[in-house]
N, C-alpha and C positions, 0 to 999 in steps of 0.2 A: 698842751697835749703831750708833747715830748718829754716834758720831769715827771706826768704822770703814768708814762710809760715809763721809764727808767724807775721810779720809785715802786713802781708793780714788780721788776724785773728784781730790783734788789728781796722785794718781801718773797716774792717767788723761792730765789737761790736761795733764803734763810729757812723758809719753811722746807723746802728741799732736804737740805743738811739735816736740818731735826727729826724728818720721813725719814730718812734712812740708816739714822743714826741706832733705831731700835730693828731694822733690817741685817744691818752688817754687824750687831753682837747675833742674830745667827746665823750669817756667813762665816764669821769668823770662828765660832765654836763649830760650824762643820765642814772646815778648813775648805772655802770656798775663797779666792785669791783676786785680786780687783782687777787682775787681764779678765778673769771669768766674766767681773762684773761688769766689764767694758760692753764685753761681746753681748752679754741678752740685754746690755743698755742700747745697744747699734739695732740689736733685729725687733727690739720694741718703738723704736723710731720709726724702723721702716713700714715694719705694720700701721702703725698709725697714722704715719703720710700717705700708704695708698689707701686706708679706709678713708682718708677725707680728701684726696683725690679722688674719689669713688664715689663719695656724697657728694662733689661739685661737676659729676659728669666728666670726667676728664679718663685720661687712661696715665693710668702711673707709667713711670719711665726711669731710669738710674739718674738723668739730668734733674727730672724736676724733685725727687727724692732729695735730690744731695743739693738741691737749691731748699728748700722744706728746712733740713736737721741735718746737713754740715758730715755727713755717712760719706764718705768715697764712693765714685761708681762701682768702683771694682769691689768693695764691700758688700753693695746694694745686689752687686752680681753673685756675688759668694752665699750672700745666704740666701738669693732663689733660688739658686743652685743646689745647695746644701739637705732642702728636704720641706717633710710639713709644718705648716702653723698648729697651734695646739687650737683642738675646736672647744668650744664651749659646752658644758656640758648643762643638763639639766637635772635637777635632782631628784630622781622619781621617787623615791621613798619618801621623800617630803611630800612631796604633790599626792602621792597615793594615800599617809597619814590623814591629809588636810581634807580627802574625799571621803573618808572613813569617819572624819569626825562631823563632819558638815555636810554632807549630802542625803540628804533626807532617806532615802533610799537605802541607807547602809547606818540607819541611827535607829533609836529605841524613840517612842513615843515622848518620851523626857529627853530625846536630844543628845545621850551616850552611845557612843560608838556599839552596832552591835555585834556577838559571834558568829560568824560565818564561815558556813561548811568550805571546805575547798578541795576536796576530791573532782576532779575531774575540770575539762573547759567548761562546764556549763554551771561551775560552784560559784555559790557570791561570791567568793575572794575573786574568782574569776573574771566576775562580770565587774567587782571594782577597779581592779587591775585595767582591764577595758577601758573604761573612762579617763585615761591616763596615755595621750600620746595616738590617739586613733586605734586601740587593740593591738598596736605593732608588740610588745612586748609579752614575753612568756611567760605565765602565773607564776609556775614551779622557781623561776629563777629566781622572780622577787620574792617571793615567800621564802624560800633559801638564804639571800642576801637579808631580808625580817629577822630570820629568825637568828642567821649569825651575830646580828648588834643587839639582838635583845627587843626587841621592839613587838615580838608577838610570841606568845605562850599557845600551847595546843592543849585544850582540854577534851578527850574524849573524839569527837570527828568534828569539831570547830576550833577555831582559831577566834584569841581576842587580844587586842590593841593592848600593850601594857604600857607604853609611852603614851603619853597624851601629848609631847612635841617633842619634837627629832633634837637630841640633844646627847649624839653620842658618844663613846670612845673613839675618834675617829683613827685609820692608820696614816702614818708619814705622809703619806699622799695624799689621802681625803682630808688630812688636817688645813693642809698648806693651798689646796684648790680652794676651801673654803674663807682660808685666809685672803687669797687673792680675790676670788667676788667680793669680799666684806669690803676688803679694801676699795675694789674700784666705786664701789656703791656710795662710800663714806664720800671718797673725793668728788663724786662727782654733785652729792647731793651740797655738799660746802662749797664747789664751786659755782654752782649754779644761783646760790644764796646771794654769794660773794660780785658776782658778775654780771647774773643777769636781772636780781633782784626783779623777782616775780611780784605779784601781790601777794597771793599767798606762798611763803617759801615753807622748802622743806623742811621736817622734824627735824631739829639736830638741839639734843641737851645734855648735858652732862652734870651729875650733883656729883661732888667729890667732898670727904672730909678726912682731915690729915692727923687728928689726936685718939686716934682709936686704939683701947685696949686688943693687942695682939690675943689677948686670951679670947675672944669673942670673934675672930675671926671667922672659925668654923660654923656661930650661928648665922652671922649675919650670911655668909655665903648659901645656907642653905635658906634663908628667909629670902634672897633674893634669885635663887633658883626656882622657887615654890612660887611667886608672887609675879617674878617677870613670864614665867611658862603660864600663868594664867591668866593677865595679859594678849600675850601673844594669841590664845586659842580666844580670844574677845575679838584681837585685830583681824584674823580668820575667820571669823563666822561671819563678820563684816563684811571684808575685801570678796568674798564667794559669792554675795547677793548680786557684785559685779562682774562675774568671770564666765565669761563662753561654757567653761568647763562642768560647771553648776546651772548653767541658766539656758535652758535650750534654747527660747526664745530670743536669744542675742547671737543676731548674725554673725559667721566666722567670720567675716570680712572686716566688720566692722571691730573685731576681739584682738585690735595689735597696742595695746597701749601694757606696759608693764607695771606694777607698784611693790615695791619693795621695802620690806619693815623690818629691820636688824638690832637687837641688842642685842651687848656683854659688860659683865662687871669683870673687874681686877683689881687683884688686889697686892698690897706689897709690905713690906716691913722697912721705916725711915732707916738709912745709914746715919748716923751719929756719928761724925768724924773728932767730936774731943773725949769720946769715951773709947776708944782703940789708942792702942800702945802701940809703937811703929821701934819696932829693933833693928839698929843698922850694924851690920859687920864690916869693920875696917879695917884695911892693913895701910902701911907706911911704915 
């Protein structure tokens, strides 16, 4: 039991190293310094010991924190001191999108999203928006936030869906939140593979191939933007047969289980290290 702990703890540290290896080339291009990276390394410890100090009924403490993950109390003190946790956020324009294409109610007889007036709180866009979040949220805002990323066209006094999935330019910020959900989604689905070995484990695939003409780049990326966004609106119309949100008949109480389905392609160009000339300038 103990070499197969230590042997976990070595695959750990390496897989670690390799995680962050493609994190700190963008630290380091935007000149973010490893005291920095210390510091949101300590206050994501600490969150994490008292969410599962929290899961085992207990009440977090600077003692058992720094018996946890090795934080200093006085550390543990500083950054509760210091301010708020980032909350999580949800991403209504997706939810809103996925209700516009799948809820019968706001589709065309053939199942395409349809145009919808939105003048006023009582316009479809209105009443879809509604369906998203218990009504707490303002039509006008998210039509505005729509129509900034491109996501809806106004012809005439309706509005139609021009995205058929949320895939957009996103800014600095929305890039990098999304990064961080994709991220924790990835880890947790590999480790659950990895550890808990369920009967049925979660999707996790990857096809990679390494001799591909550079000239073809640009089709393949848009064959596999075209094909995975058609896909995804399959996995959608799916996952909605099971969602509170879609199905009135399914008690909220019963509506807490989450399912999450994420792809992305990358792509890159091989370095070839014997076809580069390397010029050294010497003195002596």
């Amino acid at each position: 039991m103990g070499n197969e702990i230590s042997k976990n703890r070595r695959y750990l540290l390496t897989w670690l190293k390799r995680t962050l290896k493609p994190l700190i080339r963008v630290l380091l291009s935007n000149y973010i310094k490893l005291n920095e990276l210390i510091e949101v390394a300590k206050a994501a410890y600490i969150e994490v010991a008292e969410e599962e100090l929290k899961k085992q009924g207990l009440k977090p403490s600077a003692s058992k924190i720094y018996a946890m993950t090795g934080v200093h109390r006085k550390d543990v003190a500083r950054f509760k001191k210091s301010g708020e946790k980032p909350q999580p956020k949800d991403n209504v324009i997706m939810k809103i999108m996925s209700q516009w294409q799948n809820n019968k109610k706001f589709t065309t007889k053939a199942g395409k999203p349809k145009a919808l007036t939105f003048h006023g709180t009582e316009s479809e866009f209105a009443k879809l928006v509604d369906t998203v979040n218990g009504g707490d949220l303002n039509p006008y805002a998210v039509l505005f936030e729509m129509k900034r990323i491109g996501a809806v066209k106004q012809v005439g006094n309706k509005i139609s869906l021009v995205w058929q999935d949320f895939a957009p330019k996103p800014t600095v910020k929305e890039g990098l939140e999304m990064l961080a959900e994709d991220t924790e989604d990835l880890v947790k689905a590999v480790t659950e593979n990895v550890f808990k070995r369920e009967k049925t484990p979660n999707l996790h695939l990857k096809t990679e191939f390494d001799k591909i003409d550079p000239d073809k780049i640009p089709i393949i990326k848009q064959w596999l933007l075209k094909e995975g966004s058609r896909f995804h609106k399959k996995v959608s119309k799916f996952l909605s047969q099971f969602d509170a949100d879609f199905c009135s008949h399914i008690p909220s109480h019963k509506a807490t289980a989450k399912v999450s389905y994420t792809s992305f392609s990358t792509t890159s160009i091989q370095f070839n290290a014997s076809e580069v000339k390397i010029s050294q300038a010497g003195g002596g």
